[in-house]
N, C-alpha and C positions, 0 to 999 in steps of 0.2 A: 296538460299543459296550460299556464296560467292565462287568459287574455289579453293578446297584446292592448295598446291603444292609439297606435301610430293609425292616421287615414292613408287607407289605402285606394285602387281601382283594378277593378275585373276588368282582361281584356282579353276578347274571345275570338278566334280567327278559323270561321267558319268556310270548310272548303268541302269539295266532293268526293272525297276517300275517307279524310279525317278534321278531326277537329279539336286545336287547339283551347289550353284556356291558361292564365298566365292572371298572377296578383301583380303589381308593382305598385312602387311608393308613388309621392306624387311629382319626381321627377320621371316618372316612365322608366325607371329602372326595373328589371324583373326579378322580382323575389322569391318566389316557386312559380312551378307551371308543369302541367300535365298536358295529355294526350288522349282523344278515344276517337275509336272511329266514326266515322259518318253513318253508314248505311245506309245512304240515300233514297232508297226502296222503301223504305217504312213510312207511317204517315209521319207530318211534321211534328203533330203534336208527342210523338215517343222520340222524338230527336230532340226538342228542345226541352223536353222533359231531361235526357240524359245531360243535358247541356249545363240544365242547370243546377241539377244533383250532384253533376262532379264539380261545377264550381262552390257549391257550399261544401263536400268533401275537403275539397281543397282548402278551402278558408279555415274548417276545424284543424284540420290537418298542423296549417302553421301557427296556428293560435291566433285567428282570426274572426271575426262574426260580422254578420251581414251591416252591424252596427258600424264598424270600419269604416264599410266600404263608403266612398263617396258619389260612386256610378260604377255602371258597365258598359262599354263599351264592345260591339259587333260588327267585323268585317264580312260581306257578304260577300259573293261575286254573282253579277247578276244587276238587274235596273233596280234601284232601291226609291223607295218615296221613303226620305229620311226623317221630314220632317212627322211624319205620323208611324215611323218604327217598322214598315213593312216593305217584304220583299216582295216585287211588285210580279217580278217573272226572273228566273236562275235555271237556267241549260242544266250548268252543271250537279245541283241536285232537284230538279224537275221539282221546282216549287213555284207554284201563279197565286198571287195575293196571297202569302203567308203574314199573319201580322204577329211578327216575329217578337217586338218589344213588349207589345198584350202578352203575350203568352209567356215570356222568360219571366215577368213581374209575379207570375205566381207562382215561381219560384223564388226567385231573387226580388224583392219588394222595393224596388229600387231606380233611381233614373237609369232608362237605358236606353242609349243612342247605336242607332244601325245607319252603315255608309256602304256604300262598294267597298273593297276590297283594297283595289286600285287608289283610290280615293284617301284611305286610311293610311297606304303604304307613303302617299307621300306628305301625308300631314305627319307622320313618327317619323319621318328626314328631319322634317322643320323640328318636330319638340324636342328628339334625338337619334341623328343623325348626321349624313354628309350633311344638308341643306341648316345644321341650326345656327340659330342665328339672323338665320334668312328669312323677312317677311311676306315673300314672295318666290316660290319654286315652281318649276315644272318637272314631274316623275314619269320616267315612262319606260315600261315593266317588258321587259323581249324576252319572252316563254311561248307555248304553244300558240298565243295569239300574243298581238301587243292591245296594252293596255296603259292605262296613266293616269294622272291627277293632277290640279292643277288646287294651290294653293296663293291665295292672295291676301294680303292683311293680315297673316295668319290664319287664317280660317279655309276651309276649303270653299273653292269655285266649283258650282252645280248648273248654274245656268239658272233659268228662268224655272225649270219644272224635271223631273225625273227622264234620267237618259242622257244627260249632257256628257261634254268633255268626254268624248269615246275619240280618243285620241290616234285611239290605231286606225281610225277612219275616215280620215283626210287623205285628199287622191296624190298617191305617188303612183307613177311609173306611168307605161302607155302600149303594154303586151297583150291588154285586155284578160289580165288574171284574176280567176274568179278568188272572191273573197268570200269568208264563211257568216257574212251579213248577206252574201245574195247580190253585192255590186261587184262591178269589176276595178281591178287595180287599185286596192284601198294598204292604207301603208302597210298593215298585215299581212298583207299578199306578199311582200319585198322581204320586209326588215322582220318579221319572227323568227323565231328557230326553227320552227318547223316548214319557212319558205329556206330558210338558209339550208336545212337538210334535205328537203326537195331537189334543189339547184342541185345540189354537190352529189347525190344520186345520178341524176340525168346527166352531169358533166362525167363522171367515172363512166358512164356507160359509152357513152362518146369517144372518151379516151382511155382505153385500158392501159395503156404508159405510165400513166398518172402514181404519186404515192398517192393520192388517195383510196386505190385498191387494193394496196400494200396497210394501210390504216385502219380497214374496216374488215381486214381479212379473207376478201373477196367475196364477203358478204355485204352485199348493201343494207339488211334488214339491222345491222351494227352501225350504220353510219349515225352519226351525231353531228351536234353544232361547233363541237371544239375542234373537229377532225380538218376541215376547210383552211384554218389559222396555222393547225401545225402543220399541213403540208404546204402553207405559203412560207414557214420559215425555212421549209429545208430548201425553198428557191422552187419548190414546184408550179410550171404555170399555171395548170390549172388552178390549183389553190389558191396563187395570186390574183386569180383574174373574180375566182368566187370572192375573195374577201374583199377587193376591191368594189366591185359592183354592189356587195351587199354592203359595205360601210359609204356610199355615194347614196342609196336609196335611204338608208337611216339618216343619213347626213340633212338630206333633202327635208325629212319630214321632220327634223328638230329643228331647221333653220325655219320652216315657218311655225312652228311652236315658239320662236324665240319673237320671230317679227307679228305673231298675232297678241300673246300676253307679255313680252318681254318680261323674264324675271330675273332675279336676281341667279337663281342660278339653275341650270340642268340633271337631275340625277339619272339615272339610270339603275334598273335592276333587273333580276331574270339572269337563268345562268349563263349564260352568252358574257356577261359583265366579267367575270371570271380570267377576260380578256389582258382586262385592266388598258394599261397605255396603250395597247396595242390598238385599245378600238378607242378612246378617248382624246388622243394625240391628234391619228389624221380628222376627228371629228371637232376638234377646236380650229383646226387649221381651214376648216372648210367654212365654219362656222365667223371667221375674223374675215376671212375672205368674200363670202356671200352674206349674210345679214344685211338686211336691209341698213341703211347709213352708217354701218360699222367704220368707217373711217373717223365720224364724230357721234356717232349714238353708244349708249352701252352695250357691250357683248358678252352676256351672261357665259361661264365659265358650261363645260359636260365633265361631269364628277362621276363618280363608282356609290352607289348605295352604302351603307355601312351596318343597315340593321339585319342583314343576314334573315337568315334562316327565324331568326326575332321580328320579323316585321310586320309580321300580321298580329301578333299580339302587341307590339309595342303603337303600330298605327291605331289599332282598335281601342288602345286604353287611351294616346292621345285625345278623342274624340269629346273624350270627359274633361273639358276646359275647367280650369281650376282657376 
């Protein structure tokens, strides 16, 4: 295959089972993209060794060379010191002071920028996504934990030094629920999926009447996040009463996301979002209602994510400002 010469960017979305990696132009469009696993268990240096072998794979593959490329960008998850390329400590594949950007370079000879995860997801809203357009977003990700991003000026907000903007950990509620930081009642504890499948557990058990025992088969080890929603449409109260209380604790903790960075506008992602108007209607409405001077201040809009199951690659190659 003859050598392209269009410039391109590597964007590589490092998680703890698997690991993507994704070429796009330099509108963050994706133009191939592969898959390999993590192995989390091995040392770093034979992960990012595979990491970087299947990204040059990949570059020959489409008729590309590292000449292309213009950078690469890495989404971690985990506390990132961005500005020197390393991941500083990650849960999820037990890595402490990996210096991630050192080591990809001897593969890939190239600028390489590493963020959180979170971080990336909501800077590819702004370059493409719900939020573009928008010089100023807040993104906040309801999966097994909440997690988010805050983008200002275009650029991501970090705060002063590594570990900032943990956004799922700003205090909601007052039941004294532990959270998996070690404090209690942090908004993770409320608004995740895995607090929302908790509740809706302990409330079937409560109430065997319920369709939610009808939903999950009378097995609770089946229950999920969507189950809660579809038994508040068929009119069930339990249901009603879970997704009520769990869209009032979310509500909460986007309303001071709104009144601490006020942005332009709110995304949302994580499959829970899958909701759609169901969870983003009564969350504007709470939201025009409480906001701090919402009678005469701006009140940033809560949107639905758009980059899917793309967004770790698409946020990671964002990273490489063009």
């Amino acid at each position: 295959m003859p050598e392209k010469e269009d410039k391109i960017i590597v964007g590589i979305d490092l998680g703890g089972t698997g690991i993507k990696i994704g070429i796009t132009d330099e509108s963050y469009e994706i133009l191939a993209q592969t898959s390999i696993p993590t192995n989390a268990q091995r040392p770093f240096e034979q992960i990012v060794a595979d990491m970087g072998n299947t990204a040059l794979k990949l570059l020959e593959e489409n008729g590309y060379s590292v000449g292309n490329c213009l950078g690469v960008g890495i989404g971690s998850p985990g506390t990132i010191d961005s500005k020197n390329g390393i991941v500083l400590y990650s849960n999820n594949i037990r890595w402490e002071h990996v210096p991630l950007a050192d080591e990809l370079k001897k593969y890939l000879p190239l600028p390489v920028y590493v963020n959180n995860d979170a971080n990336c997801a909501a800077l590819g809203e702004v370059a493409r996504g719900a939020a573009r357009g928008c010089a100023n977003a807040a993104f906040v990700t309801l999966g097994t934990g909440v997690g988010g991003g805050i983008v200002i000026n275009g650029s991501i907000f970090e705060g002063g030094h590594p570990g900032g903007v943990e956004l799922g950990h700003i205090l909601n509620g007052s039941e004294g629920r532990k959270c998996t930081c070690g404090r209690e009642d942090c908004l993770e504890a409320y608004a995740s999926a895995t607090a929302l499948i908790h509740d809706a557990k302990e409330m079937a058990k409560q109430h065997p009447e319920s369709v939610l025992w009808a939903l999950c088969e009378q097995d609770l080890e089946q229950m999920n996040a969507k189950m809660p929603f579809d038994a508040a449409e068929t009119g069930d109260a339990c249901g009603k009463l879970l997704v009520e209380n769990y869209i009032r604790h979310l509500a909460d903790g986007i309303t001071d996301i709104a009144n601490i960075f006020r942005p332009d506008i709110i995304v949302l992602g994580g499959g829970i979002c899958a909701q759609g108007e169901k969870l983003t209607e009564p969350l504007n409405q709470y939201l025009q209602k409480n906001c701090f001077g919402a009678s005469i201040a701006y009140v940033p809009e809560v949107v639905i994510a758009e980059n899917g199951n793309d967004a770790g690659i698409i946020g990671a190659a964002s990273l490489v400002q063009i």
